[in-house]
N, C-alpha and C positions, 0 to 999 in steps of 0.2 A: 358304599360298604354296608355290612350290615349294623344293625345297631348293638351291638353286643362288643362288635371289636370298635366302635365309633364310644360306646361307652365307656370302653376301657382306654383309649388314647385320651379321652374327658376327665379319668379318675370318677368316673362315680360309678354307681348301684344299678344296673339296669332295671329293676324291677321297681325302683323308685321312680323313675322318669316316667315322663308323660306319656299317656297310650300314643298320641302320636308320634312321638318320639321310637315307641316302642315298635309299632305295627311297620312304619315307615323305613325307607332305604335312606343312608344318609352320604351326600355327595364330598368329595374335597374340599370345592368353596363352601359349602356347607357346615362343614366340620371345622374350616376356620375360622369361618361369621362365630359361630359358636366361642370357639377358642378367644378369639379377639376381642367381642363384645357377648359376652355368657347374660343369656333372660336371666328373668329373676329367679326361675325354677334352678336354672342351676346353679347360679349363685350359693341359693338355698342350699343345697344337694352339698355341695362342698363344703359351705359353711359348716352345716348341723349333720347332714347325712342320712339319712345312713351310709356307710361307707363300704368299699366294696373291700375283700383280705389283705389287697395289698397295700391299702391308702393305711387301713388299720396296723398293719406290719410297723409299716413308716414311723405311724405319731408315737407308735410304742418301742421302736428301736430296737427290733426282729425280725425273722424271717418267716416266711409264711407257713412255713414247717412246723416253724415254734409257735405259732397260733394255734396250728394244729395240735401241738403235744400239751399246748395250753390248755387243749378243749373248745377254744373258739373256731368252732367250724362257717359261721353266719355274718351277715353285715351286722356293724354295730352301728351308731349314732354315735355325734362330738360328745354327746353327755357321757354315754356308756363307756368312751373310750377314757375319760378323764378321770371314771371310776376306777377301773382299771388299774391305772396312773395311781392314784391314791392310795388306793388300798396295795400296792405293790406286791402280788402275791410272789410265792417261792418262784412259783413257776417262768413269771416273770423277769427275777434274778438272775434266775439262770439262764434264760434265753436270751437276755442282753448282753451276758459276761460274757457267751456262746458268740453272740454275733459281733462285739468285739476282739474277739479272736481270729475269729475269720477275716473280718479287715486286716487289724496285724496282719496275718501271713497274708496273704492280697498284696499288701504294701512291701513285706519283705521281695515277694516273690517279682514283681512290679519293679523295685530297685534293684534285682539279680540280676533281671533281663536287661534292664539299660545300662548297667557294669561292663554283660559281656559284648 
């Protein structure tokens, strides 16, 4: 597969991986060696990051939309993302109230269909 969609089944930053990583084709067993027992690189990469939009969605409890209307277009790093966290800007507020809503109804909509 290529490394872009082997990146993103990994959660991390293409652009932070290793040139080999990069330049190279990456196999099934491959990408499970990977998964199963992760180098120290990625380890790393997870760890600290930088992070690709939707890992950063995650730890912030939004969607990739609302990174967007956040203004976070880019990878962040674990540190930048905790700033984030901290400082809790407006924008923030509401795109966690936002994405808890949308679960709610998910959940409502989810227990309609196993009623009927």
């Amino acid at each position: 597969m290529k490394p872009a969609t082997a990146a993103k089944k990994l959660g991390v930053y293409l652009e932070a991986t290793p040139a080999e990583f990069q330049e190279g084709v990456v196999s099934r067993d491959e990408l499970n060696a990977l998964q199963a027992d992760p180098p120290e690189w990625l380890r790393d990469l997870r760890r600290n990051g930088p992070h690709p939009r939707a890992v950063i969605a995650a730890k912030l409890g939004v969607s990739i939309s609302g990174l967007a209307r956040g203004g976070i277009t880019g990878a962040l790093t674990t540190e930048e993302i905790d700033a984030v966290k901290s400082e809790n800007p407006d924008w923030l507020q509401r795109e966690r109230e936002t994405q808890a809503e949308v679960r709610k109804e998910e959940a409502r909509l989810k227990a309609a269909r196993s009623e009927s």
